[in-house]
C-alpha beads as a LAMMPS data file, in Angstrom:
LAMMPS data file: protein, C-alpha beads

269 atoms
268 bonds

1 atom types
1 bond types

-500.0 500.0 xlo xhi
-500.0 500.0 ylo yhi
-500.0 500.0 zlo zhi

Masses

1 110.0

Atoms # bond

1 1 1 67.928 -91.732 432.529
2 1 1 64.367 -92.985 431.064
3 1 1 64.778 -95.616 428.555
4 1 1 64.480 -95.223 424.758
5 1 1 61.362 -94.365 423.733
6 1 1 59.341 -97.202 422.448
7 1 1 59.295 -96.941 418.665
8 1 1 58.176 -98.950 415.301
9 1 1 62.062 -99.945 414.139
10 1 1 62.588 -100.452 417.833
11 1 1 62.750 -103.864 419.499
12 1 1 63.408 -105.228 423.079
13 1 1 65.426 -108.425 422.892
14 1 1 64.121 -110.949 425.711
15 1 1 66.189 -114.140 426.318
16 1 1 64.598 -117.673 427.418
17 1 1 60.932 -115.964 426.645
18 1 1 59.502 -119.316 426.035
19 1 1 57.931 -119.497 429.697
20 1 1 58.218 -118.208 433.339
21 1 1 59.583 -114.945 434.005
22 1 1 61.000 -114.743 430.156
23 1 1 57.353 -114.694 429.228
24 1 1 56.020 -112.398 432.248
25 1 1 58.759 -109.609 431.082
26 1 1 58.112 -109.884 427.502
27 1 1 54.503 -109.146 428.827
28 1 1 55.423 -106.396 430.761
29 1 1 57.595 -104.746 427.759
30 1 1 54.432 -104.985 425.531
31 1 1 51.864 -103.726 428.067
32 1 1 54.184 -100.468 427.783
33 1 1 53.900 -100.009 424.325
34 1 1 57.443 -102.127 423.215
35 1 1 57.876 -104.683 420.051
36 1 1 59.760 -107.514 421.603
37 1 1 62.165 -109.930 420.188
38 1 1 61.734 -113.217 422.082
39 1 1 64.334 -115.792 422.077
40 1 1 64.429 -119.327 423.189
41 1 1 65.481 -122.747 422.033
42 1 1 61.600 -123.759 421.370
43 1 1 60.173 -122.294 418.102
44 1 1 57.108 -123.752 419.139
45 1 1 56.836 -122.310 422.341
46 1 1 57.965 -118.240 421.439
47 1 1 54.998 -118.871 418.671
48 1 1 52.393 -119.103 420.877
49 1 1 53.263 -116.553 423.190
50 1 1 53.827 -114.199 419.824
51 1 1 50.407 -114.948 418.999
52 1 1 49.065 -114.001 422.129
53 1 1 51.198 -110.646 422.005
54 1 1 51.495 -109.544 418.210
55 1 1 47.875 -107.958 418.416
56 1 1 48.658 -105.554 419.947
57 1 1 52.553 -104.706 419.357
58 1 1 55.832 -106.002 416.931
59 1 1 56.467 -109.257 417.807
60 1 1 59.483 -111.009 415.888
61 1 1 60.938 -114.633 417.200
62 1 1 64.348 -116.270 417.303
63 1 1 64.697 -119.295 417.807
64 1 1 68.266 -119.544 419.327
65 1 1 70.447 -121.744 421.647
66 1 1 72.324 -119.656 423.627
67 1 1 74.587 -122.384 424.817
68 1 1 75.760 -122.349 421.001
69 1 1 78.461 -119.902 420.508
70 1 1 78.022 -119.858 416.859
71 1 1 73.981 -119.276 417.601
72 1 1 74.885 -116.203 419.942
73 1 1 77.576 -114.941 417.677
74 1 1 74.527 -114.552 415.318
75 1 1 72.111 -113.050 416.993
76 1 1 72.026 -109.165 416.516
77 1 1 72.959 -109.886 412.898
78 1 1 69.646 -111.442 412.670
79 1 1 67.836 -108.685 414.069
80 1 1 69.568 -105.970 412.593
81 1 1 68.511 -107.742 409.278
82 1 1 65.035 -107.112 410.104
83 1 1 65.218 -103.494 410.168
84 1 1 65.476 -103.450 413.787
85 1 1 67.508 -101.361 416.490
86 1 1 68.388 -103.095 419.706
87 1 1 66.637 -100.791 422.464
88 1 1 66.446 -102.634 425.096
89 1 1 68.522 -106.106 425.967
90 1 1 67.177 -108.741 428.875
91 1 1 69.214 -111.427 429.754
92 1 1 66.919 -114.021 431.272
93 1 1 67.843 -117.359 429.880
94 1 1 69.062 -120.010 432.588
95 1 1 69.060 -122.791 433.336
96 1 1 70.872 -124.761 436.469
97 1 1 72.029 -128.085 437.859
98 1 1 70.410 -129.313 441.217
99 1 1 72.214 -131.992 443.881
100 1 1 75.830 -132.496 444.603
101 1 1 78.368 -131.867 442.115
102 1 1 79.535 -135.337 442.618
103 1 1 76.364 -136.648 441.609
104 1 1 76.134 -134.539 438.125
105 1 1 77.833 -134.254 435.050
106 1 1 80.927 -132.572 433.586
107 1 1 78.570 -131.772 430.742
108 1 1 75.184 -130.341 432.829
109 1 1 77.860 -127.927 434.948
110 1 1 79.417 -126.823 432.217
111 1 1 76.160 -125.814 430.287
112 1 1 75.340 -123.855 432.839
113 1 1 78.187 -121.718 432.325
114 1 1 77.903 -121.628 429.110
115 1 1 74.059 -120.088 429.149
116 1 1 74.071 -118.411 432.613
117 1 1 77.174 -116.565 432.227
118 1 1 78.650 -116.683 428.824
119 1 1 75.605 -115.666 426.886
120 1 1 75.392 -113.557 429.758
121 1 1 79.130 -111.779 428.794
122 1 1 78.624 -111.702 425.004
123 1 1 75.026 -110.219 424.697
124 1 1 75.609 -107.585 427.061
125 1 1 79.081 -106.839 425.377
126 1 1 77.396 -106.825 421.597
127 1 1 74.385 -104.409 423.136
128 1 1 77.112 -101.852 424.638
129 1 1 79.015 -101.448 421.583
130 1 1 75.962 -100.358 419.771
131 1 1 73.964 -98.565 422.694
132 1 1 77.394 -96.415 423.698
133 1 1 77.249 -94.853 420.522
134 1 1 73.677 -94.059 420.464
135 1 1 73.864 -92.536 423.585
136 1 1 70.890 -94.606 424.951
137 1 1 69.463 -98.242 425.854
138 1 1 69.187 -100.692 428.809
139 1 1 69.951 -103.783 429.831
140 1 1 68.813 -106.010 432.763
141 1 1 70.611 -108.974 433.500
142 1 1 68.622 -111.569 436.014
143 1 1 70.171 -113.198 438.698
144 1 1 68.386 -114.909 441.859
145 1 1 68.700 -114.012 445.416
146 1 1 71.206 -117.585 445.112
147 1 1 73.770 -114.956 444.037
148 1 1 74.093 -113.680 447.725
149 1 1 75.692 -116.730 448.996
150 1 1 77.070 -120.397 448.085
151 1 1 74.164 -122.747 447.682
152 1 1 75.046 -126.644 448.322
153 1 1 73.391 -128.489 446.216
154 1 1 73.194 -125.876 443.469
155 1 1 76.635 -124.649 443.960
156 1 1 77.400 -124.239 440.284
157 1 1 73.940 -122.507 439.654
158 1 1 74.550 -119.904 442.350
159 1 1 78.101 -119.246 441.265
160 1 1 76.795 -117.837 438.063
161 1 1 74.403 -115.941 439.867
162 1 1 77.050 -114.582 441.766
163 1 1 78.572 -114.032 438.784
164 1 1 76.019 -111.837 437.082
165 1 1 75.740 -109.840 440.246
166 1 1 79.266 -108.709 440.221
167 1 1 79.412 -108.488 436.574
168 1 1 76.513 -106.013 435.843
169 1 1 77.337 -103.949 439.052
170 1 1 80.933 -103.310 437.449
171 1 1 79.714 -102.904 433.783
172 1 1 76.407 -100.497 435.272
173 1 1 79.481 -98.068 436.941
174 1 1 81.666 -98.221 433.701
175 1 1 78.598 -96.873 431.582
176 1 1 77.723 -94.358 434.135
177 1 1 76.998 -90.848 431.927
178 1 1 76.570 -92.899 429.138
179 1 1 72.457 -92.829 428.727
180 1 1 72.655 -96.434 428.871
181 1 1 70.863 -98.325 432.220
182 1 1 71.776 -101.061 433.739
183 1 1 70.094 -103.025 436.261
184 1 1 70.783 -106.441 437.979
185 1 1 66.916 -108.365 438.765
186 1 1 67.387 -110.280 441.533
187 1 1 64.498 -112.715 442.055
188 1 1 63.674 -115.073 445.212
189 1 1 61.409 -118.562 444.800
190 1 1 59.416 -118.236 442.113
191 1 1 56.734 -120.965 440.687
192 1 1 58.072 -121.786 437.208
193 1 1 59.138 -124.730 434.897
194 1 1 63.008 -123.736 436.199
195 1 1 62.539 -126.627 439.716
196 1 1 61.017 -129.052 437.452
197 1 1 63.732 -128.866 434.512
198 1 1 66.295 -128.861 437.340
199 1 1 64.506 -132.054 438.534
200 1 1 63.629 -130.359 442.458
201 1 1 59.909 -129.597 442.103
202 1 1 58.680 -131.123 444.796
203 1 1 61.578 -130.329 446.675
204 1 1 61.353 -126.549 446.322
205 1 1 57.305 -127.009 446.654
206 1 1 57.756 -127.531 450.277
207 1 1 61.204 -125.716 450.965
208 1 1 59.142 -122.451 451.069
209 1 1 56.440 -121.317 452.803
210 1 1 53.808 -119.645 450.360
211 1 1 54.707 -116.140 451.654
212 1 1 58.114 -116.633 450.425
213 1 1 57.157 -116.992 446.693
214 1 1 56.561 -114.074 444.085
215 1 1 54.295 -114.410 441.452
216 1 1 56.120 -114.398 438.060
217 1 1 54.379 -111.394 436.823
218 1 1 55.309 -109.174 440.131
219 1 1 58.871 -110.143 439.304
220 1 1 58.750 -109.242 435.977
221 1 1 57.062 -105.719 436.879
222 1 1 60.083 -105.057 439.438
223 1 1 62.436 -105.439 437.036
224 1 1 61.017 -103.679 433.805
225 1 1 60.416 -100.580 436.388
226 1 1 63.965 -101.027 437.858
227 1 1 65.528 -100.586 434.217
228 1 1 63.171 -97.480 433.475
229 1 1 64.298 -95.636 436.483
230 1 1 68.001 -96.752 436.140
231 1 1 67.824 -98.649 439.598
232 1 1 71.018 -100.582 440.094
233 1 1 69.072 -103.390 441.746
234 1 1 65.927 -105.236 441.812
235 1 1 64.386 -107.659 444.287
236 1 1 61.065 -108.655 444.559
237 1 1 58.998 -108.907 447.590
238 1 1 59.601 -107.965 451.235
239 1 1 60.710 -111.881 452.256
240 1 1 63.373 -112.068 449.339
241 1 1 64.756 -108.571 450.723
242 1 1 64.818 -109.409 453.866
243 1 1 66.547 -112.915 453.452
244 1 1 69.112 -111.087 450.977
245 1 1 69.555 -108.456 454.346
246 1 1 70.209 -111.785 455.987
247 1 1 72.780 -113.526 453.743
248 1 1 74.776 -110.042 453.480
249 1 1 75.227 -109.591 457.199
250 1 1 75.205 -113.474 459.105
251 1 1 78.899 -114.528 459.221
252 1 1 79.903 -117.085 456.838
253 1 1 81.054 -119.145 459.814
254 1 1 77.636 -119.050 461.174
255 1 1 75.678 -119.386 457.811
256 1 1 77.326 -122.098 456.459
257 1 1 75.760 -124.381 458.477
258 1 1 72.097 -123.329 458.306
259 1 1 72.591 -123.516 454.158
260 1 1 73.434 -127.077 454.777
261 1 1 70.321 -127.825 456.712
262 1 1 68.195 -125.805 454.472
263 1 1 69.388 -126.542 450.847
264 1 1 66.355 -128.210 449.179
265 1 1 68.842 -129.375 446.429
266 1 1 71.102 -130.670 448.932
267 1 1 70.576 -134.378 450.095
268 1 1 70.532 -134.240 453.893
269 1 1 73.062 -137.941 454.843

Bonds

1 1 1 2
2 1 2 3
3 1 3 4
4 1 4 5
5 1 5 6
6 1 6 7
7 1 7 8
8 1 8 9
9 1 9 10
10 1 10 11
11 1 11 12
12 1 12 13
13 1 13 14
14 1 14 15
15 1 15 16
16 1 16 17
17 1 17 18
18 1 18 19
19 1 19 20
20 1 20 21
21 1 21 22
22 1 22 23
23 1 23 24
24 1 24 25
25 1 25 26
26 1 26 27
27 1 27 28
28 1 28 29
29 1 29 30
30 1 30 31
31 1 31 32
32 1 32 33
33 1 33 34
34 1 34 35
35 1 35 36
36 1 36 37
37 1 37 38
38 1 38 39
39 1 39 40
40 1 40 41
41 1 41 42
42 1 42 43
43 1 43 44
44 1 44 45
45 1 45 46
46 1 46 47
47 1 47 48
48 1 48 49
49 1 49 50
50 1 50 51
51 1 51 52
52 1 52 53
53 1 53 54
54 1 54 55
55 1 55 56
56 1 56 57
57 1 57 58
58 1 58 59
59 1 59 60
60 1 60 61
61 1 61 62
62 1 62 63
63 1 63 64
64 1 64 65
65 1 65 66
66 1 66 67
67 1 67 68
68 1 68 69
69 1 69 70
70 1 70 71
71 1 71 72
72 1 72 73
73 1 73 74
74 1 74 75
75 1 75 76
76 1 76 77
77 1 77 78
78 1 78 79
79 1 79 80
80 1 80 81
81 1 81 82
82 1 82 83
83 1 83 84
84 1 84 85
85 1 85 86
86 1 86 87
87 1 87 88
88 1 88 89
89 1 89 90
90 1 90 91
91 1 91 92
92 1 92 93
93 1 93 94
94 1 94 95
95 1 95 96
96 1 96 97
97 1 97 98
98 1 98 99
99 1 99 100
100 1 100 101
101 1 101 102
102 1 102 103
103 1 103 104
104 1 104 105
105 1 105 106
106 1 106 107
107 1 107 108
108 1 108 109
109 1 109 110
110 1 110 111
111 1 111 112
112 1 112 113
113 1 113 114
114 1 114 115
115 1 115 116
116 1 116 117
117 1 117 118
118 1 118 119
119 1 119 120
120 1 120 121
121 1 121 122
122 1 122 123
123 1 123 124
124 1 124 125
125 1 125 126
126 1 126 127
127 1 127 128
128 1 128 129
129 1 129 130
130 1 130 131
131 1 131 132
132 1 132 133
133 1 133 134
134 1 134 135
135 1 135 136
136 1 136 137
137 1 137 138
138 1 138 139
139 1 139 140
140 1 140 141
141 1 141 142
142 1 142 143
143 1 143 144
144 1 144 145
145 1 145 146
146 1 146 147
147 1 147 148
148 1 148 149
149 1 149 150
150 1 150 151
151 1 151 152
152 1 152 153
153 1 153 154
154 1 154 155
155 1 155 156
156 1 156 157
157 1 157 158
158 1 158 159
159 1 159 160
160 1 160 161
161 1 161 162
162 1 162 163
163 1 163 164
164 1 164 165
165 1 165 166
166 1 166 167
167 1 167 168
168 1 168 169
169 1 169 170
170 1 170 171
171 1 171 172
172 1 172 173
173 1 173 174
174 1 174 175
175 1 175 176
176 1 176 177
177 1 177 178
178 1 178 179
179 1 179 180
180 1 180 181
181 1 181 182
182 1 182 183
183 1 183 184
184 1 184 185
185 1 185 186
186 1 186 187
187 1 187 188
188 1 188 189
189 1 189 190
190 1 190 191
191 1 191 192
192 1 192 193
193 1 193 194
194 1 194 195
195 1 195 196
196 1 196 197
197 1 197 198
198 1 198 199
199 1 199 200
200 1 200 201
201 1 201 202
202 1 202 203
203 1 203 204
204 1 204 205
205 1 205 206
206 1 206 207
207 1 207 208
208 1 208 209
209 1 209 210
210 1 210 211
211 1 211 212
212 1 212 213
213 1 213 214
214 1 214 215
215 1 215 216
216 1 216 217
217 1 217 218
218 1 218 219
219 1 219 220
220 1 220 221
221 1 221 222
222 1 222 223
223 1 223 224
224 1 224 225
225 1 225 226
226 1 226 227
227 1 227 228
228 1 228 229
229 1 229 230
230 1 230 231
231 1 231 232
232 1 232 233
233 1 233 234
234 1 234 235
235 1 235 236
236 1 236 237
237 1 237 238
238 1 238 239
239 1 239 240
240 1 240 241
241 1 241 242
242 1 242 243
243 1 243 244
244 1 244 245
245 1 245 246
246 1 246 247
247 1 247 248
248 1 248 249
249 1 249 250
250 1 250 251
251 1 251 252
252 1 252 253
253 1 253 254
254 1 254 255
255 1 255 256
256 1 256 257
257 1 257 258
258 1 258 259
259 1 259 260
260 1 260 261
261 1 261 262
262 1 262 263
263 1 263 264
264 1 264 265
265 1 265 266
266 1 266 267
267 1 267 268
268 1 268 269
């Protein structure tokens, strides 16, 4: 079922917009006629990009900590106080831990959870019970091509990708009939501020050959026309399907070792 027609009380609510893909798919929702609502810890950063979108549709920003309960608790109350109607909800935000769990913290694998997956559980739960009734809306939820196998060296990270996989399949067939899409974006390497916050630039830089990356834009595109077309699944470019192909059908007993060996994140001893 086609999405909600873009209208002036209508907004599309885009989590960790600040940069990267965020900021590719408000892009992409605005080039198609949508008001966004962008959301990120950094004021600073969702008013620039606002600038460069509010010519040309409604642009409203939030700044919000989705690792904050109490922040994400609040969230569609804020909105809904602006005169707006949730149309359309993307759960981008992420963030991720990189090296052995034995070398991190209690604290940076827990926040992961907290952003990647709970934020994950409540926004999409708050957009149902007010999309149901409407009869319409749609939500993508991004995950990462991590979320087709364990990762060393990023094992929390692709857990909650894994998580988000499962988690949107199951919710997409409960809404089934419902006029409400949901679709699961399912990205490979792509070139943004994520490796260099997770402290593996350079790492990543040279993990991949160029081939293998997808420009942020093209990823946002895929998954924006996913969601329109109520597409279960989206991922980007022909080398992130086929290694996806890959992970689904080598034998965990014959994987396992080849993640080892080619883990960026995962110290080679």
């Amino acid at each position: 079922m086609p999405l909600p027609p873009a209208s002036p009380t209508g907004t599309a609510v885009v989590t960790g917009a600040s940069s990267g893909i965020g900021a590719h798919l408000a892009r992409e929702l605005v080039a198609r006629g949508r008001g966004v609502t962008l959301v990120a810890p950094r004021e600073d950063r969702l008013r620039e990009l606002a600038t460069e979108l509010g010519d040309t549709a409604r642009v409203e920003i939030i700044a919000c900590d989705l690792a904050d309960p109490d922040a994400r608790a609040n969230l569609f109350d804020a909105i809904e106080q602006r005169g707006l109607t949730v149309d359309v909800l993307v759960n981008n935000a992420g963030i991720g831990t990189a090296g052995p769990v034995a070398d991190s913290t209690v604290d940076a694998e827990v926040a992961q959870v907290r952003v990647n997956v709970e934020a994950v559980i409540e926004l999409t739960t708050r957009a149902i019970h007010r999309m149901v009734p409407r009869g319409c809306g749609g939500i993508l939820n991004v995950g990462s091509t991590g979320a087709f196998a364990p990762v060393p060296g990023q094992a929390g990270y692709a857990a909650t990708k894994a998580f988000v996989r499962h988690y949107t399949d199951g919710v997409r067939m409960e809404l089934a009939g419902t006029g409400v899409n949901v679709t699961t974006l399912h990205p490979g390497p792509v070139r943004t501020e994520f490796f260099k916050a997770a402290g593996v630039e350079k790492e990543f830089a040279t993990a991949f050959p160029n081939f293998m990356w997808t420009p942020p834009r093209a990823v946002a595109r895929a998954g924006i026309n996913a969601l329109d077309h109520d597409r279960a699944v989206a991922i980007p470019g022909l080398p992130s399907k086929i290694t996806v192909k890959f992970l689904q059908m080598v034998p965990r007993r014959a994987l396992t070792p080849l993640l080892v060996k080619a883990s960026p994140a995962f110290p080679k001893r």
